[in-house]
Backbone atoms as SQL, in Angstrom:
CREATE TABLE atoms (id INTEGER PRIMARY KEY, chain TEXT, resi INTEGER, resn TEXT, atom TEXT, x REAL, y REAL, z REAL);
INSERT INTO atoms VALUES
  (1, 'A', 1, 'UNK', 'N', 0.830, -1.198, 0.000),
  (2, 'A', 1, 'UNK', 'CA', 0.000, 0.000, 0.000),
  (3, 'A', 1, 'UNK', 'C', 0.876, 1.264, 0.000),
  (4, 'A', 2, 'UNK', 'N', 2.201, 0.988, 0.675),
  (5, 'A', 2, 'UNK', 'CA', 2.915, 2.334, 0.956),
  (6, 'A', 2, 'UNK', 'C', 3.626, 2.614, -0.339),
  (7, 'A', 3, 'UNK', 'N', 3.943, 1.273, -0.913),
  (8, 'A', 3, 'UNK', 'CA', 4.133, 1.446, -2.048),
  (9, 'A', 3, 'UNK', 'C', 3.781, 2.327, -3.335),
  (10, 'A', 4, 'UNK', 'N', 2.467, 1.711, -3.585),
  (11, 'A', 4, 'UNK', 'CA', 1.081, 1.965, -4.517),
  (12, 'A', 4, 'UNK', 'C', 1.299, 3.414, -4.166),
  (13, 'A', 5, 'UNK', 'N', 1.131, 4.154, -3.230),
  (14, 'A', 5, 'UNK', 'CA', 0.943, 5.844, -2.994),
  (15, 'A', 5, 'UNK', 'C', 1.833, 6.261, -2.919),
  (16, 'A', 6, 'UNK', 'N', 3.297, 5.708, -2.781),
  (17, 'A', 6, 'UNK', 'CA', 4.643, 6.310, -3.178),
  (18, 'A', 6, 'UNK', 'C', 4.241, 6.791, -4.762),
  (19, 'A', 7, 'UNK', 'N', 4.245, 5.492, -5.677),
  (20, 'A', 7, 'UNK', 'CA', 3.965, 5.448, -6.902),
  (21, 'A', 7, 'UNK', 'C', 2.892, 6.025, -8.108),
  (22, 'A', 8, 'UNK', 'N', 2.148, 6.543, -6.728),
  (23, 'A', 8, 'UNK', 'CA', 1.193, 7.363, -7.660),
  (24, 'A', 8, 'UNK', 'C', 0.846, 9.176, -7.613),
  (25, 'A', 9, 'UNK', 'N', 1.880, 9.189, -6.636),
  (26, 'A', 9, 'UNK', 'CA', 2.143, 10.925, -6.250),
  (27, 'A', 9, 'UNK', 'C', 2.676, 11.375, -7.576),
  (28, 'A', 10, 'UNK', 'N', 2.631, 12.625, -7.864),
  (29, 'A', 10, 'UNK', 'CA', 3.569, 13.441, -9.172),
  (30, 'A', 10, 'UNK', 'C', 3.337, 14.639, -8.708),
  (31, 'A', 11, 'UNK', 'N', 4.002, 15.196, -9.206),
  (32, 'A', 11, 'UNK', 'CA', 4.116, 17.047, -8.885),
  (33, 'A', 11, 'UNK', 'C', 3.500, 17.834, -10.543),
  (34, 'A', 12, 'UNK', 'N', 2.629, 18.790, -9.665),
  (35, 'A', 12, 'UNK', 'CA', 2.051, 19.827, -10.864),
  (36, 'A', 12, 'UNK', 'C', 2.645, 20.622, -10.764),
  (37, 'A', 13, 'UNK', 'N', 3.259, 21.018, -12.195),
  (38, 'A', 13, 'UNK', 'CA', 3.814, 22.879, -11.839),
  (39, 'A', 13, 'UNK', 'C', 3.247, 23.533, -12.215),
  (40, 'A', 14, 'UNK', 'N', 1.820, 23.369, -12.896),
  (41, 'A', 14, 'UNK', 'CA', 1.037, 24.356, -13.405),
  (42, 'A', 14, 'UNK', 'C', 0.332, 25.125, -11.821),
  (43, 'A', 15, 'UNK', 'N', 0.167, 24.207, -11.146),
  (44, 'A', 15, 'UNK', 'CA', -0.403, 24.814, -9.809),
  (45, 'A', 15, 'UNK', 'C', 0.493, 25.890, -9.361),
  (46, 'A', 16, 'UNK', 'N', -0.415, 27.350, -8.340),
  (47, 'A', 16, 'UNK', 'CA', 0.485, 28.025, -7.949),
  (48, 'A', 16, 'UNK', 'C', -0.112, 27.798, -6.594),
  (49, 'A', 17, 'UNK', 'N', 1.161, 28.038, -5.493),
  (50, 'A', 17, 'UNK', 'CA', 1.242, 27.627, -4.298),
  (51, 'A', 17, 'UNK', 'C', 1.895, 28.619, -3.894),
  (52, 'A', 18, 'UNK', 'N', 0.892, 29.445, -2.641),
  (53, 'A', 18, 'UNK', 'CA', 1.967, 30.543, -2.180),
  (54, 'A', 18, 'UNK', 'C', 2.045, 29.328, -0.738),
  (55, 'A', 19, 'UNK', 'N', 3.258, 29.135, -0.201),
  (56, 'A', 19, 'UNK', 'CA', 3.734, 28.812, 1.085),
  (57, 'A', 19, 'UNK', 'C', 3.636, 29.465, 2.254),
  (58, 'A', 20, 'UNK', 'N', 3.167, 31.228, 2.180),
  (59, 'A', 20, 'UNK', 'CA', 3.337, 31.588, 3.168),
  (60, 'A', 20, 'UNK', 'C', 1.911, 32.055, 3.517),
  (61, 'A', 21, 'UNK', 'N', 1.124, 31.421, 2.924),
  (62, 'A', 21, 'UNK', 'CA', -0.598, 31.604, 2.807),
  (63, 'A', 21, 'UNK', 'C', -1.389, 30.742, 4.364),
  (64, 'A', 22, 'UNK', 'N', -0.353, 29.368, 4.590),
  (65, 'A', 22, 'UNK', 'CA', -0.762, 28.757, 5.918),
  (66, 'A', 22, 'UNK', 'C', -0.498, 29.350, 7.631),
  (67, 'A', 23, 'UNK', 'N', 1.119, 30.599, 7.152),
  (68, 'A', 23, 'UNK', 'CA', 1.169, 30.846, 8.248),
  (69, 'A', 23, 'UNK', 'C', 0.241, 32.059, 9.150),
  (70, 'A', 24, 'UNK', 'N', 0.200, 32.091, 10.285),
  (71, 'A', 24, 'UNK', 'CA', -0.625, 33.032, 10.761),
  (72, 'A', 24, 'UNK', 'C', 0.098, 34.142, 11.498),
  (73, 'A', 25, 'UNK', 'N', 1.257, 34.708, 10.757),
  (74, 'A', 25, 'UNK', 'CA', 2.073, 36.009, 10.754),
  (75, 'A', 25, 'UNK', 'C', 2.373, 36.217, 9.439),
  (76, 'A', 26, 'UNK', 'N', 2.999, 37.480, 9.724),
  (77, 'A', 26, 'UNK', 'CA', 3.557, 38.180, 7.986),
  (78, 'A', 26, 'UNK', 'C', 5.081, 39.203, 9.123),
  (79, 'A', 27, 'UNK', 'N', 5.822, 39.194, 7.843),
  (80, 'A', 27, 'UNK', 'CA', 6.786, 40.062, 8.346),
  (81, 'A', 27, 'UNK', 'C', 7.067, 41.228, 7.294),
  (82, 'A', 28, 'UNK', 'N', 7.578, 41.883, 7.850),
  (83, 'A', 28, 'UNK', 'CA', 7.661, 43.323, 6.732),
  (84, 'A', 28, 'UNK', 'C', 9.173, 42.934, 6.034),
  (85, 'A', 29, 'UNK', 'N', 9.074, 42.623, 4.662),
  (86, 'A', 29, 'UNK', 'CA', 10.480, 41.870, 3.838),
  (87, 'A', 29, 'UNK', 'C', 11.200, 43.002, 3.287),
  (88, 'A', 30, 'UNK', 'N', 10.476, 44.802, 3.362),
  (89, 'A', 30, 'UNK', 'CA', 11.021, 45.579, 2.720),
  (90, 'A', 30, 'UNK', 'C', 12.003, 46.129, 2.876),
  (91, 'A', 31, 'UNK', 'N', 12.382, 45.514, 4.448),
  (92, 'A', 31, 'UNK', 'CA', 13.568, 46.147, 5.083),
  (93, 'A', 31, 'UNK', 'C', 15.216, 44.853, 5.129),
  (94, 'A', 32, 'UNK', 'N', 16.325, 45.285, 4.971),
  (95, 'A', 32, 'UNK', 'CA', 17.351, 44.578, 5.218),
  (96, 'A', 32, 'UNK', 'C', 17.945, 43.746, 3.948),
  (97, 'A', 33, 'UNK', 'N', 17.337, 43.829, 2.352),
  (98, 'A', 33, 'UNK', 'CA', 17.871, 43.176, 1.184),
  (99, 'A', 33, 'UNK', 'C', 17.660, 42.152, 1.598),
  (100, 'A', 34, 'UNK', 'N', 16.930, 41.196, 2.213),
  (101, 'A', 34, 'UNK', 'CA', 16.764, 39.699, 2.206),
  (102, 'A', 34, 'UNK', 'C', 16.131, 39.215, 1.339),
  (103, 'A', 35, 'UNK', 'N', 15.928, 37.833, 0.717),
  (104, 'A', 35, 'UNK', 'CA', 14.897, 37.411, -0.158),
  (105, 'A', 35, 'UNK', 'C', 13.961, 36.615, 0.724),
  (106, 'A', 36, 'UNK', 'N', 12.972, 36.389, 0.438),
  (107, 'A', 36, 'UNK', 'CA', 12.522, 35.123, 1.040),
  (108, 'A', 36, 'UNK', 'C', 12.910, 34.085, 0.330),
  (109, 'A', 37, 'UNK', 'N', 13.012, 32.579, 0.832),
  (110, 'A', 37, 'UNK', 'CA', 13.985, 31.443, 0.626),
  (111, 'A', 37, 'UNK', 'C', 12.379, 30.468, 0.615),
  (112, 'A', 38, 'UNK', 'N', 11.874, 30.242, 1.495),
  (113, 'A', 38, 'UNK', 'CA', 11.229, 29.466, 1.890),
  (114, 'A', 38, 'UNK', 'C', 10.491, 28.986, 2.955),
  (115, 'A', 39, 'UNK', 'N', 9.450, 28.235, 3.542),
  (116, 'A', 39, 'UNK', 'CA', 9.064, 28.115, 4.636),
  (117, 'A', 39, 'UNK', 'C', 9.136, 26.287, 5.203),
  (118, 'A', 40, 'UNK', 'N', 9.779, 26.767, 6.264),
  (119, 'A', 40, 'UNK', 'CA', 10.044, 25.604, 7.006),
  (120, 'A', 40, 'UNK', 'C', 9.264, 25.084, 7.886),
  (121, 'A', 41, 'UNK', 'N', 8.687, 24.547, 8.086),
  (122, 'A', 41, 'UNK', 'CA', 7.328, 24.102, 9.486),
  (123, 'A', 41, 'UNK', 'C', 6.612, 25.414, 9.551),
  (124, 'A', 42, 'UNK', 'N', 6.601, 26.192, 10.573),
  (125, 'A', 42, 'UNK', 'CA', 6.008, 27.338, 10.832),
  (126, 'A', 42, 'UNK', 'C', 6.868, 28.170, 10.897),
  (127, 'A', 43, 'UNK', 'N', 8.154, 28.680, 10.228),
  (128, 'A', 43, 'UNK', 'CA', 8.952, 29.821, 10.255),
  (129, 'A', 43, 'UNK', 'C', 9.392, 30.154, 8.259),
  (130, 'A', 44, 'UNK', 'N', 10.196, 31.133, 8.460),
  (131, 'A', 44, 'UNK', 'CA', 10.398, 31.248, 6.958),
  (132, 'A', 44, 'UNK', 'C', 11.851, 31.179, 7.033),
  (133, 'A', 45, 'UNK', 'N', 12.432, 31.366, 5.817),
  (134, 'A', 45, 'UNK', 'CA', 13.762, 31.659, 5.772),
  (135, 'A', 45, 'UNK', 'C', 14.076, 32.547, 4.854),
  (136, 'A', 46, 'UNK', 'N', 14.908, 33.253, 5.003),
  (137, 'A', 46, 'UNK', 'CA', 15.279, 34.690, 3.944),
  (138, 'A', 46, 'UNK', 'C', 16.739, 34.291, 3.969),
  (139, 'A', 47, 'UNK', 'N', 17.341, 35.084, 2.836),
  (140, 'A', 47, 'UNK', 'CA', 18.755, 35.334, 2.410),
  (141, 'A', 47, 'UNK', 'C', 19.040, 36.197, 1.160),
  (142, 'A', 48, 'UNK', 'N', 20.352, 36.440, 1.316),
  (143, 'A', 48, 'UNK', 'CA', 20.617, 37.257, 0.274),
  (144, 'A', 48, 'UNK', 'C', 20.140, 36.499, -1.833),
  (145, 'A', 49, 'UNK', 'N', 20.794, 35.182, -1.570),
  (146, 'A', 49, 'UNK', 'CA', 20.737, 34.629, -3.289),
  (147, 'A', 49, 'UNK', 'C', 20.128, 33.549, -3.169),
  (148, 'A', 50, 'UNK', 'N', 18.770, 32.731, -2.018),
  (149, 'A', 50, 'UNK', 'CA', 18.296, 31.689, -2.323),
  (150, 'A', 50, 'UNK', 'C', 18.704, 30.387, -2.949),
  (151, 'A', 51, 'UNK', 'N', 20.117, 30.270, -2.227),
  (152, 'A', 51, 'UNK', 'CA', 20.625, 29.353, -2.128),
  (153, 'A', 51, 'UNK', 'C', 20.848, 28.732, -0.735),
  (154, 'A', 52, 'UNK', 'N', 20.921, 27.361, -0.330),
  (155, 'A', 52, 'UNK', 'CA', 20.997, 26.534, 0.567),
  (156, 'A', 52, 'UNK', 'C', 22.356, 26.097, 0.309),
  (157, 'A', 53, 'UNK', 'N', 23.522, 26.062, 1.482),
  (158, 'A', 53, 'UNK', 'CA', 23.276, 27.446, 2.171),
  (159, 'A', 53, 'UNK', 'C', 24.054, 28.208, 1.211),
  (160, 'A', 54, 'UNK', 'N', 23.562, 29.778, 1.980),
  (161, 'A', 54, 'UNK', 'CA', 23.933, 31.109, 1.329),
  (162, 'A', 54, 'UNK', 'C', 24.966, 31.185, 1.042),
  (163, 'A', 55, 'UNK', 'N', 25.760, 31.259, 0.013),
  (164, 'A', 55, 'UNK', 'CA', 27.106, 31.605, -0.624),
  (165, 'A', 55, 'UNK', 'C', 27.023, 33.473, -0.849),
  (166, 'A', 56, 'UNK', 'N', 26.469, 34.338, -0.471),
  (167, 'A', 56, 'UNK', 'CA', 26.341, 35.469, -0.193),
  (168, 'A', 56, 'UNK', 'C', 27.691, 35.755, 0.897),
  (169, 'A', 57, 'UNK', 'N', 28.200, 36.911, 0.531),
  (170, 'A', 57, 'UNK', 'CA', 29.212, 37.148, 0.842),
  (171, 'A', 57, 'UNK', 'C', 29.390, 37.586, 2.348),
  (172, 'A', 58, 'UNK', 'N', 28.464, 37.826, 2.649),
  (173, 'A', 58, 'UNK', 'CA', 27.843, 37.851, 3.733),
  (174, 'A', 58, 'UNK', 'C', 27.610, 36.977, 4.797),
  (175, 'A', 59, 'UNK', 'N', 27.090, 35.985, 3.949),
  (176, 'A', 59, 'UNK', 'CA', 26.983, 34.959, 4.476),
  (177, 'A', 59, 'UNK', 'C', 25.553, 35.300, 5.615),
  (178, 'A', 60, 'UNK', 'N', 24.425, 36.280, 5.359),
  (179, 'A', 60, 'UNK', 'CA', 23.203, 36.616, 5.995),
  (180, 'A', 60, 'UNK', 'C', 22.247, 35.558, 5.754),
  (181, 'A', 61, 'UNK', 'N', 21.664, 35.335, 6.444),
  (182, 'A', 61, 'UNK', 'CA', 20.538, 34.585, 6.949),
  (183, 'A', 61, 'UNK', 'C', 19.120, 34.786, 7.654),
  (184, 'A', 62, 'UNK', 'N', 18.273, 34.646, 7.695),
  (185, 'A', 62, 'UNK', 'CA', 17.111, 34.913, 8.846),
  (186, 'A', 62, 'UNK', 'C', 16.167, 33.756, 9.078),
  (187, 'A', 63, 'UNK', 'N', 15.775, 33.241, 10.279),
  (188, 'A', 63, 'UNK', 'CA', 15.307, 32.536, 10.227),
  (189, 'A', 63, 'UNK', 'C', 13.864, 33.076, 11.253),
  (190, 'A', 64, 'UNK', 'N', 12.744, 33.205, 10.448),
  (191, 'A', 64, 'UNK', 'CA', 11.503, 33.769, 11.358),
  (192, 'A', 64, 'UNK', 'C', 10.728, 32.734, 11.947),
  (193, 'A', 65, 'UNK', 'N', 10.084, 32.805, 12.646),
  (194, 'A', 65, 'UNK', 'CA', 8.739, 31.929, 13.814),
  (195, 'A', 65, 'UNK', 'C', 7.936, 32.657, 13.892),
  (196, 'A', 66, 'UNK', 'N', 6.994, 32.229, 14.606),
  (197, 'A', 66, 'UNK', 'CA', 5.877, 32.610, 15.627),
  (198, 'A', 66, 'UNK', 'C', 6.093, 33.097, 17.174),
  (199, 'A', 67, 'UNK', 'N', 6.088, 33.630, 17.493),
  (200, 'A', 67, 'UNK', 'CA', 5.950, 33.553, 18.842),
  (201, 'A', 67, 'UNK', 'C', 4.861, 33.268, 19.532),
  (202, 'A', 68, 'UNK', 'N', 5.242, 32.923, 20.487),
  (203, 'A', 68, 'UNK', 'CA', 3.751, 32.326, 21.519),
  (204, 'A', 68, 'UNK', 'C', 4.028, 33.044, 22.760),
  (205, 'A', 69, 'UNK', 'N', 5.219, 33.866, 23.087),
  (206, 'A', 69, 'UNK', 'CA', 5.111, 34.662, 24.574),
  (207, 'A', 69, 'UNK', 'C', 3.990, 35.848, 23.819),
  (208, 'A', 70, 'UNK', 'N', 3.561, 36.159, 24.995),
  (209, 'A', 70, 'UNK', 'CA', 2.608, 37.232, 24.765),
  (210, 'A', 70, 'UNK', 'C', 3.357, 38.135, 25.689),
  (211, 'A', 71, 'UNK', 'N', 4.288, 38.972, 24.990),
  (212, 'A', 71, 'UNK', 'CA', 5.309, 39.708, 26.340),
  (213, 'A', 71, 'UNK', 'C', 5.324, 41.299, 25.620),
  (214, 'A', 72, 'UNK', 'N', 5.132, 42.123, 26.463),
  (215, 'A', 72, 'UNK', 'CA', 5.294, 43.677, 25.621),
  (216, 'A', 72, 'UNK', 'C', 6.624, 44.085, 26.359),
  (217, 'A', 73, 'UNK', 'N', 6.801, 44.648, 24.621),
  (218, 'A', 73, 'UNK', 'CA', 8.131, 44.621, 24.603),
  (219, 'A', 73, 'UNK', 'C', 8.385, 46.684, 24.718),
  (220, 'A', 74, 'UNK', 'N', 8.728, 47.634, 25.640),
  (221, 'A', 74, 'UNK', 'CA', 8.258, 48.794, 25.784),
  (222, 'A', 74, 'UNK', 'C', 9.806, 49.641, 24.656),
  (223, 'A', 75, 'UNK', 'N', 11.200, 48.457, 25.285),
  (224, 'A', 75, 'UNK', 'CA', 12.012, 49.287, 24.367),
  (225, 'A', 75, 'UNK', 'C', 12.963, 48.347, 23.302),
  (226, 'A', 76, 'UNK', 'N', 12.044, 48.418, 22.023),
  (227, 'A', 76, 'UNK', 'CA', 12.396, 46.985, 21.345),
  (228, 'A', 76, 'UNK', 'C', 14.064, 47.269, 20.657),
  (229, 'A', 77, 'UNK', 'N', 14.407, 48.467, 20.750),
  (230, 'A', 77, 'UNK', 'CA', 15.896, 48.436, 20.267),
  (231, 'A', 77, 'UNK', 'C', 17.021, 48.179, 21.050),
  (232, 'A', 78, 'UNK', 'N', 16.364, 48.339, 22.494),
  (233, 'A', 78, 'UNK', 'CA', 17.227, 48.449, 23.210),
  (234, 'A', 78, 'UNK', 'C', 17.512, 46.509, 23.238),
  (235, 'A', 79, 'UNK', 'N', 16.014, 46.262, 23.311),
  (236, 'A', 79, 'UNK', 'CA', 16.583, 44.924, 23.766),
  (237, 'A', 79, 'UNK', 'C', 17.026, 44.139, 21.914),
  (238, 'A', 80, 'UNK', 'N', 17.285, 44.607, 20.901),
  (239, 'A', 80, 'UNK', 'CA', 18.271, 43.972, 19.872),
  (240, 'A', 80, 'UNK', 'C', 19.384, 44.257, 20.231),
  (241, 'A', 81, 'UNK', 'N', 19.576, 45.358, 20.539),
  (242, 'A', 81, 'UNK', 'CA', 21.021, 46.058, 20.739),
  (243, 'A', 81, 'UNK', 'C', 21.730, 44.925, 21.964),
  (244, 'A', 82, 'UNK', 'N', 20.760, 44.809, 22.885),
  (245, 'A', 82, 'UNK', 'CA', 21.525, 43.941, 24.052),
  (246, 'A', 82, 'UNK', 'C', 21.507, 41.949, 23.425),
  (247, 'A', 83, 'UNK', 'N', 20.421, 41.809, 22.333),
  (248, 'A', 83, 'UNK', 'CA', 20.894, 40.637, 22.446),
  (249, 'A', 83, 'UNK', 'C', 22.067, 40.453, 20.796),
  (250, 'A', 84, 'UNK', 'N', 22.188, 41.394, 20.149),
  (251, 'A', 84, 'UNK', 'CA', 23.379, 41.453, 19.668),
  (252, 'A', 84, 'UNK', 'C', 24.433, 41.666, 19.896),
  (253, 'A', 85, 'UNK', 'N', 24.699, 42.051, 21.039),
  (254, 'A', 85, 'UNK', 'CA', 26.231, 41.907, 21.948),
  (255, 'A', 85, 'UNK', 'C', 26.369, 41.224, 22.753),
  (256, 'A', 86, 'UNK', 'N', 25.252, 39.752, 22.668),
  (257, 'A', 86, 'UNK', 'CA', 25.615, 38.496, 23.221),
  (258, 'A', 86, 'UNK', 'C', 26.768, 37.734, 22.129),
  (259, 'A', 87, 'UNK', 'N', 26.259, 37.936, 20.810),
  (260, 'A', 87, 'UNK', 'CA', 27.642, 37.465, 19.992),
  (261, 'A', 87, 'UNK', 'C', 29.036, 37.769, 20.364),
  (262, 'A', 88, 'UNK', 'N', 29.580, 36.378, 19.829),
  (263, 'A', 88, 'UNK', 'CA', 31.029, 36.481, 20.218),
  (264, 'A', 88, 'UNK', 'C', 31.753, 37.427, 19.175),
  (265, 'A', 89, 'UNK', 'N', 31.387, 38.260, 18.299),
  (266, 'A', 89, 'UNK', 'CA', 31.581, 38.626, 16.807),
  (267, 'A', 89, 'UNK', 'C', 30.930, 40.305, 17.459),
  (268, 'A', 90, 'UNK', 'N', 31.787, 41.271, 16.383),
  (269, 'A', 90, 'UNK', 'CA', 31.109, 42.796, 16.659),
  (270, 'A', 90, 'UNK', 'C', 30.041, 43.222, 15.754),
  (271, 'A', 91, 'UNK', 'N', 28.741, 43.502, 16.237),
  (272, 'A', 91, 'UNK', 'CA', 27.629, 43.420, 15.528),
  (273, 'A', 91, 'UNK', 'C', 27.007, 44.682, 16.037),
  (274, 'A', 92, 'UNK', 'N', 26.398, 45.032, 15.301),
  (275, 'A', 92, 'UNK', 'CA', 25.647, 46.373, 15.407),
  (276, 'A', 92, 'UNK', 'C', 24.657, 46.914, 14.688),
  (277, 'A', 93, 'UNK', 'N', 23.744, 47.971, 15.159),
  (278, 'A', 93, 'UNK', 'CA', 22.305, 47.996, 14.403),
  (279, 'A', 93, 'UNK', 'C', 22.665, 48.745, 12.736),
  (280, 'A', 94, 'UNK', 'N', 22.225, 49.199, 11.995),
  (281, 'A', 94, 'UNK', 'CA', 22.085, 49.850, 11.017),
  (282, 'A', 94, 'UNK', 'C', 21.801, 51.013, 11.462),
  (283, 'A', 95, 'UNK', 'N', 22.178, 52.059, 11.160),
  (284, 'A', 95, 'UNK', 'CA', 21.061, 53.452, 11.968),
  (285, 'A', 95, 'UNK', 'C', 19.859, 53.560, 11.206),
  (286, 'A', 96, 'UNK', 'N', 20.011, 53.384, 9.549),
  (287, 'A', 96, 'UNK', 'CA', 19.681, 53.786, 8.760),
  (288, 'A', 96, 'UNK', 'C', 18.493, 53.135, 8.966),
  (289, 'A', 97, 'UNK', 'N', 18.207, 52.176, 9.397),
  (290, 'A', 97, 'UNK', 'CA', 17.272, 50.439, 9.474),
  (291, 'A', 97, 'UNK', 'C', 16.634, 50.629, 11.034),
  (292, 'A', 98, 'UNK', 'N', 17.160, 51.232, 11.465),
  (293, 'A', 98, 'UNK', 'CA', 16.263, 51.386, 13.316),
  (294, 'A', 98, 'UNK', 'C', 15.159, 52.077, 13.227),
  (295, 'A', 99, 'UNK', 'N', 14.302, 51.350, 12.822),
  (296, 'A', 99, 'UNK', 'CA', 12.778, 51.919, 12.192),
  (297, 'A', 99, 'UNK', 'C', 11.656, 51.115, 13.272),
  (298, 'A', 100, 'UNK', 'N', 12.249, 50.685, 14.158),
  (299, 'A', 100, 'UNK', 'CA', 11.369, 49.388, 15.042),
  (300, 'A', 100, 'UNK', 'C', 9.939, 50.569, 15.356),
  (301, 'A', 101, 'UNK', 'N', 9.247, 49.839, 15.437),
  (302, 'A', 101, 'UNK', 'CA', 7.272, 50.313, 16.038),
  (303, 'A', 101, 'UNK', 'C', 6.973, 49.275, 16.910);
């Protein structure tokens, strides 16, 4: 049987399939040159050239979720700023990009 329905699956490419139609967030993609890549369980993935993995010189990545804390957040730069200088690496905001709401 597992067989038989291995054997009778095929892929349409005439179908269009948006992937990010199941999740129940959206993120704003206009910011940071990322592409979207794809969606993984319930998160997405962005990068610079949509390749696995990124050969971008950069070597940038994003990997989005859901969240499920329900936590207000009063100073949201402050707390990127603090968990980007948990890296062992020197990292820092964009000024240009500190647009947080």
């Amino acid at each position: 049987m597992i067989k038989g329905s291995l054997l009778s699956s095929y892929v349409d490419s005439d179908v269009a399939a948006d992937p990010r139609a199941a999740l129940n967030y959206t993120v704003d993609e206009s910011l940071g040159g990322l592409k979207f890549h794809s969606v993984m369980g319930n998160g997405m993935l962005f990068n610079r050239d949509l390749k696995t993995p990124t050969e971008s010189e950069d070597k940038a990545m994003l990997v989005t979720d859901q969240s499920f804390a329900k936590v207000k957040i009063d100073h949201k730069i402050l707390l990127c700023e603090s968990k980007i200088k948990q890296y062992p690496d020197d990292y820092s905001l964009i000024e240009s990009k500190r647009c947080m709401k």
